[in-house]
N, C-alpha and C positions, 0 to 999 in steps of 0.2 A: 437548570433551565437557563443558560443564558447564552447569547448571543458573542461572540466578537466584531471586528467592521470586517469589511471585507472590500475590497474594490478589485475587479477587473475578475471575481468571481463568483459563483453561482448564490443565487441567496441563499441564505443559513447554511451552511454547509455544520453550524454548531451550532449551540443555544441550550439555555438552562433543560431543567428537567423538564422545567416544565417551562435553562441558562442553561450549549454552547452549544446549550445551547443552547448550548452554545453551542456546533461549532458555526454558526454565520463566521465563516472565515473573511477575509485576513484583514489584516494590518496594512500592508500598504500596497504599493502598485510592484513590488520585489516578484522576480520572475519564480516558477518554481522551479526547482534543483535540477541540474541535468539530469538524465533518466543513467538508470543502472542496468546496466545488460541481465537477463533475466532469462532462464529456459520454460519458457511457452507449457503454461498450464497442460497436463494431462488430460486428454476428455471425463470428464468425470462419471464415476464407476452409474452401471444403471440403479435407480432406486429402486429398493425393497418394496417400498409401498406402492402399489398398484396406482394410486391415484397422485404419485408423484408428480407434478408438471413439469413438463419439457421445456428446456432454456437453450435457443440456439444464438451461439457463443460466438461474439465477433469483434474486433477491435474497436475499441471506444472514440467515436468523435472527436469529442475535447481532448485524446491524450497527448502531451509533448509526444514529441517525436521519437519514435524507437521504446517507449514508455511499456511495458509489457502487461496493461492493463485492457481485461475485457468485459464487455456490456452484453448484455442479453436484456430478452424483455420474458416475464413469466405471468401466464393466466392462472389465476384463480377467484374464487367465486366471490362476487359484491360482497350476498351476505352469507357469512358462513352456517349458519344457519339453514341454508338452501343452494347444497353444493351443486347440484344441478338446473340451478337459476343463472340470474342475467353472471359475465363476467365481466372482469377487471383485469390493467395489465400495469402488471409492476415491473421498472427497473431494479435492474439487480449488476452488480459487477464484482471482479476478482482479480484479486494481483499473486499471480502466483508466490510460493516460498522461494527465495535466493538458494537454501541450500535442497536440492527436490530429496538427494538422496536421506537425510534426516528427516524430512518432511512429520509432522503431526498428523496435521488434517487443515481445517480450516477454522481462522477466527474468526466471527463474528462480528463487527463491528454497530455499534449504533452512535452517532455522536450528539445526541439529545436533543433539544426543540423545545415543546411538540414542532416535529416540521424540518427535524435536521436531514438532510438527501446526504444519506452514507455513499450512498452508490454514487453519484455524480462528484462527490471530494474523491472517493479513491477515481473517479474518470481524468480530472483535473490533474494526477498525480501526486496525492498527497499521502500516499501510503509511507514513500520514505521520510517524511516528516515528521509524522505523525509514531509510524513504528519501527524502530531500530534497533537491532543487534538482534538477539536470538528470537525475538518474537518475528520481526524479518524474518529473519533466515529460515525460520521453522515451523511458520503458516503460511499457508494461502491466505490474504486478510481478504476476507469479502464485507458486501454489504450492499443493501438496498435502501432505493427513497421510497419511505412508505406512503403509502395511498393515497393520494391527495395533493403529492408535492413532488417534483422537478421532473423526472420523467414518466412520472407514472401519474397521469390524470392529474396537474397540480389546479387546484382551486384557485377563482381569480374571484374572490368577494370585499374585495377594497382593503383599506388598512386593518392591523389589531384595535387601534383605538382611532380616529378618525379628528384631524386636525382641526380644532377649533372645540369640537365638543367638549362635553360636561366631563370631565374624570377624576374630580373630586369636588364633589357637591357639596355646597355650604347650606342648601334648603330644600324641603321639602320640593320645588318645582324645579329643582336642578336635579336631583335627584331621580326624577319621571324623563330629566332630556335626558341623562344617560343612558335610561333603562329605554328610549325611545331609540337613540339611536344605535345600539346591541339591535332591536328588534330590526329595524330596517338594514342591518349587516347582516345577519341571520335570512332575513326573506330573500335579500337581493342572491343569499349564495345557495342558497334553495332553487332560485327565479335560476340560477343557470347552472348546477352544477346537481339537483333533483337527489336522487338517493344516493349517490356517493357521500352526500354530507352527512346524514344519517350510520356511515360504515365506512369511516376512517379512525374510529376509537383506537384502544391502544389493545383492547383483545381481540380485535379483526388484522392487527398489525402483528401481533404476538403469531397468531395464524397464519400468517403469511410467511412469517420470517419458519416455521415450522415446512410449509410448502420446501421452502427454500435450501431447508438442511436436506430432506427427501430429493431434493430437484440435484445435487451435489453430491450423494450418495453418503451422507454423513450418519454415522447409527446413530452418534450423540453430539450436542452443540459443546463447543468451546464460547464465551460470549464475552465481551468486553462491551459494559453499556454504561455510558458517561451522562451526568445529571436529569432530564430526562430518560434516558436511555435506561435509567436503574430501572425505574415502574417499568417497563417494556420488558427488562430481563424478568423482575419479579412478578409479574403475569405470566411470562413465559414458561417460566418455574412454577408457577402456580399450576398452568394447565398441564404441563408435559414433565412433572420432575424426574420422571426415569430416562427423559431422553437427555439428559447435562450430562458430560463430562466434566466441565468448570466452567464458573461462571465470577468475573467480577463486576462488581458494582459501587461505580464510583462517583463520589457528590450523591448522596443517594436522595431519594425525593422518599417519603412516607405519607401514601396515600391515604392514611387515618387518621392523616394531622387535621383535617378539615381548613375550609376557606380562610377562615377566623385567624386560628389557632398559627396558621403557614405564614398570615400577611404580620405577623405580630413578630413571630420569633425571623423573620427576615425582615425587617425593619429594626430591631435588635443590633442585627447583626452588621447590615446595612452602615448604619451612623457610625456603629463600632469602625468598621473598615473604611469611612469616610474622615474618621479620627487620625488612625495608622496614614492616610496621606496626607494628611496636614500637617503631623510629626513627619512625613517622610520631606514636604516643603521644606519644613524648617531648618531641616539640618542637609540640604542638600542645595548646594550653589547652582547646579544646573536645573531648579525645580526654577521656571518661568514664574511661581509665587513668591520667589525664595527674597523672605524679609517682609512680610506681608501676612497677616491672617488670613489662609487659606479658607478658611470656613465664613469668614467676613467676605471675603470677593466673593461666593455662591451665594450668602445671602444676599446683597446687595446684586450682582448678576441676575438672581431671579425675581426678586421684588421689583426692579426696573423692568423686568417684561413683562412682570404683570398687570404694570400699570399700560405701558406703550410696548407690540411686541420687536424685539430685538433683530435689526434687517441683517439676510443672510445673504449679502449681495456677491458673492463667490459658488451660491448653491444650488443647483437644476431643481425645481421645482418645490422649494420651499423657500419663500422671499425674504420671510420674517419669521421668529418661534416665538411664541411669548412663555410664561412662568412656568404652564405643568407639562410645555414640552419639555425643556430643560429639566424639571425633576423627571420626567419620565427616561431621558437620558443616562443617568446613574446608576440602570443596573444592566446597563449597554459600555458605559465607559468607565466606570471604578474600577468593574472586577478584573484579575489579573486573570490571565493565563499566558503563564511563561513561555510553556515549552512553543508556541504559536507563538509568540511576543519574541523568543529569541531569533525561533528560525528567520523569520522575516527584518529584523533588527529596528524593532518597534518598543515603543516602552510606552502602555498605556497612560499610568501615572502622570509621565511628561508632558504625553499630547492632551490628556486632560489638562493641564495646567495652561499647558499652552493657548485651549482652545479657551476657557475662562478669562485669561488673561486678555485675549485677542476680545471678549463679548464686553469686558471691564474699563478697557481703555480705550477702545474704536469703536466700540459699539457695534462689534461686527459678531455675527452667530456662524459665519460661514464652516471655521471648524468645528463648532458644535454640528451641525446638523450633517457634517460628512461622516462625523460620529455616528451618528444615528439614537434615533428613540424610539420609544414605542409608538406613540403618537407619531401617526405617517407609515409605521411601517407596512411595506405590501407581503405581511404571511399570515396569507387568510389561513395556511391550517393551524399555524398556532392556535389562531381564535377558536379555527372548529374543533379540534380534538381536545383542547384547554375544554369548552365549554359540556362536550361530552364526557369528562373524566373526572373534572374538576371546578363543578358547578359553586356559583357564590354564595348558594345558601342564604340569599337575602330574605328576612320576613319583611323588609320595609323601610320607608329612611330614618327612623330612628335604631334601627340595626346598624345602619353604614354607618351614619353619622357616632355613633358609639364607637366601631370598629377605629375609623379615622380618629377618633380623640385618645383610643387605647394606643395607637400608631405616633401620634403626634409627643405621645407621655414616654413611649418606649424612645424615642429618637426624633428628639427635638426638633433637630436639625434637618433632615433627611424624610422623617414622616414617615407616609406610603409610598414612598417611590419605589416600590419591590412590585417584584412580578406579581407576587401574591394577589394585591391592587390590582395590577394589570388585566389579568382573565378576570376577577372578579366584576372589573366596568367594564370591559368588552363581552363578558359573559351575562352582565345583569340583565336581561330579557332575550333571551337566545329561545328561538322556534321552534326550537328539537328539543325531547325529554333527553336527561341523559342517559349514558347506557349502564354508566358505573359510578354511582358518586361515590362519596367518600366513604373509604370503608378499608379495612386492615388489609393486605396481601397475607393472607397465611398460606404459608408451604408447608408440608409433607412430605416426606418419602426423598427429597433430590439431594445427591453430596455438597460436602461443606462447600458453601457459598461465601467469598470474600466480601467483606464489603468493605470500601474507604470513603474517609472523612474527614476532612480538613477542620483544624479548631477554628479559622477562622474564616468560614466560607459563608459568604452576602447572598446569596443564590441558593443553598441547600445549608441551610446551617446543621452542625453539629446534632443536634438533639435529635433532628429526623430519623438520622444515621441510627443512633441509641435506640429508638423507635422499631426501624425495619429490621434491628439484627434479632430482635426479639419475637418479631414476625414471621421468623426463615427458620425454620428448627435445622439446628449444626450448624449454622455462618456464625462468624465471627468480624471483627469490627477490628479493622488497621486504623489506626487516629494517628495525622500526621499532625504535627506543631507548624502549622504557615497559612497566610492569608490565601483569598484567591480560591474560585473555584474550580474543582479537582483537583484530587494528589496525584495524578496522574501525568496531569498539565503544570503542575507544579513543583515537584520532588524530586529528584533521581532519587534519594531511597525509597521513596514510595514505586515509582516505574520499576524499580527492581526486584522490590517484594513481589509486585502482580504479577510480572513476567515470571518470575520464577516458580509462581503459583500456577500459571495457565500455563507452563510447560508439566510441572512436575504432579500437580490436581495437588500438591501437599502446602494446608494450610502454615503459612511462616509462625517459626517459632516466637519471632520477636514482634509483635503487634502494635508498637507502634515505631513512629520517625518524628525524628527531631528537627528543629527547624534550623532551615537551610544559612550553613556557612558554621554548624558548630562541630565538635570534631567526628561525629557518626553521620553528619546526614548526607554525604557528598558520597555514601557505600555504596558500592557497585559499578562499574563503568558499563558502557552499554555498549 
């Protein structure tokens, strides 16, 4: 589930599972990549299934120029439960395969959230960024924004967490303003957006994305689903395992970790990876901390704004941040994702330093808050499909207040500043029951499903991973050695394990990857 920044691009195009999504793309103002000549998608064969929906197929708005990316818009039913009730209309798009006569079929793409718009990143042209060499060459990469977000009905019910409010409660009646103001985020996206909020979960999404292999003529998915994006594929699998071809899943989210249980072991891990750049300050001359205790300037950084908050006099619409916007920040701007961080020639680690440095010495937040936080940000479907998936579980504030002291004992430094946290106070009094709380994904019946894992991922930690491979009867479990979430976004040995797995359906022999720069991990060129 985590986010990247992004500017001069659609929101989140990444975000966790629940981070990239991440992918809230990008990094900086870097144009994207000239476009690559490409032969113009086949019409795609009619579907089998009667009730396939129709997608008329036509060149995408946002594409660079000559880009050979296409948008369609596809109906299907609000609630699937009632396929002859009100409908909905989803964006969908595809980049055809570079090489047609090799061609596969088609990948599936999801880039995480809740609230990542697959469809509008491949619009933007980020297919060749994102996918290169033989997964290029030998997919159509498709994907759609699911229900709720970018082209398809996006929800407009104000921030995830709402600037100034309660989001980590020290009392009993701070505790009530958080849980007050969830309720009036919750009404207000009720008050305008009525039963869509109710049927944007992640198994009316899984449905949709099923519509969509039907709409394509595909008998079985190929799927590549990143931190969010795992739950999506593993529901997917849940409901339809005969219809996989291959599926990986990567940063994987474990929807039977519960609220508790997710905020703790990401906070964990969190501090862990806020450690790794402080050792990364230390011994690197171009870190803006470099000679300085990195962990000393965030403390001091945050305690100054909690007392007075910190002016962001460079920032459209946020003036000042004070203390739990900046921790809320941290699982926006710690986590790495390279393979985005290179294309664009961005190095988040840096600009974190740099922006602390900048709040440390001038008293200025301006690059903090072009970073982004949670607090302020406008993705109302995070909030709504977070709160329908993955409810807080709250009995009451001596619950929170427990949670936060276990948070504060696991990572001193860093606390609750995880997603975990995050839905759980933008979730704490939400006005819709949910539709799926927490509870195991078990599969059945579908082929070996990959899953990858990074040992040291702040957004989906390890253990999750451990978790879902044991939920999927026949996946197995890639563990790559490197921080940052996804191995995907992370490795070229890991990118080359998957690909070679989504071409070949055959799980890799060698199960895990070493961390990057020692003499196996650099395997494969792409």
């Amino acid at each position: 589930m985590k986010k990247t920044e992004r500017r001069g691009m659609p929101r989140r195009p990444v975000r966790h599972r629940v981070a990239l999504s991440a992918l809230a793309l990008l990094a900086t103002t870097a144009a994207v990549p000239a476009a690559h000549a490409a032969p113009a998608p086949a019409p795609a064969p009619t579907p089998s299934a009667a009730s396939a929906p129709a997608v008329a197929w036509q060149p995408c708005a946002e594409a660079p120029a000559g880009y050979p990316v296409q948008c369609g818009t596809m109906r299907v039913p609000l609630d699937w439960k009632k396929p002859a009730g009100e409908q909905t209309d989803v964006k969908v798009a595809r980049v055809p395969a570079r090489d047609q006569e090799h061609r596969i079929g088609a990948l599936f793409f999801n880039p995480g959230g809740p609230g990542g718009q697959g469809a509008t990143m491949l619009a933007y042209g980020y297919a060749d960024i994102l996918f290169k060499g033989s997964l290029r060459d030998r997919f159509d990469i498709v994907s759609l924004d699911p229900r709720g977000t970018g082209g398809s009905r996006p929800l407009d019910c104000g921030p995830v967490l709402d600037p100034g409010q309660v989001v980590l409660p020290k009392d009993a009646r701070e505790y009530e303003e958080m849980k007050r103001s969830s309720r009036a985020r919750g009404e207000r996206c009720l008050a305008r957006h009525g039963d869509l909020v109710r049927h944007v979960d992640t198994a009316s999404v899984a449905r949709d994305m099923d519509a969509f292999r039907a709409a394509l003529g595909e008998q079985r998915l190929t799927y590549l689903g990143v931190s969010y994006g795992t739950y999506l594929g593993a529901t997917y699998a849940q409901l339809f395992p005969q219809r996989i071809r291959a599926m990986v899943l990567d940063g994987p989210l474990d929807h039977a970790s519960g609220a508790t249980r997710l905020t703790l072991e990401e906070a964990a891990a969190m501090e862990g990876e806020f450690d790794r750049f402080s050792a990364w300050c230390a011994a690197t001359a171009s870190c803006a901390l470099h000679g300085e205790d990195a962990g000393k300037v965030y403390d001091r950084v945050v305690a100054r704004a909690d007392r007075t908050p910190i002016p962001a006099p460079g920032a459209k619409g946020q003036p000042a941040v004070n203390g739990d916007w900046i921790r809320m920040a941290l699982p926006n701007q710690l986590v790495r994702i390279r393979l985005l961080e290179e294309a664009m020639g961005f190095d988040a680690w840096a600009k974190l330093a740099e922006r602390l440095a900048a709040a440390d010495r001038r008293n200025d937040a301006t690059g903090l808050v072009e970073g982004g936080s949670y607090v302020g940000d406008q993705e109302s479907a995070y909030t709504a499909v977070s709160c329908l998936d993955f409810p807080p579980q709250f009995t009451g504030y001596a619950d929170a207040a427990a949670r936060l002291a276990q948070a504060r004992k696991a990572a001193p430094r860093t606390g609750a500043a995880v997603e975990g946290w995050v839905i759980s106070a933008s979730c704490a009094d939400w006005p819709v029951k949910p539709t799926s709380p927490w509870q195991p994904t078990t599969v059945r019946g579908a082929p070996p499903v990959l899953i990858a894992a990074n040992t040291h991922d702040p957004s989906t930690p390890l253990a999750g991973g451990r978790r879902l491979q044991r939920e999927i009867a026949g996946s197995r479990l890639l563990v790559t050695d490197v921080n940052g979430h996804v191995s995907y976004f992370n490795s070229a040995c890991a990118r080359e394990r998957e690909t070679a797995y989504l071409i070949s359906t055959r799980i890799p022999e060698q199960l895990t990857c070493p961390a990057p720069g020692t003499a196996d991990a650099a395997g494969g060129k792409e």
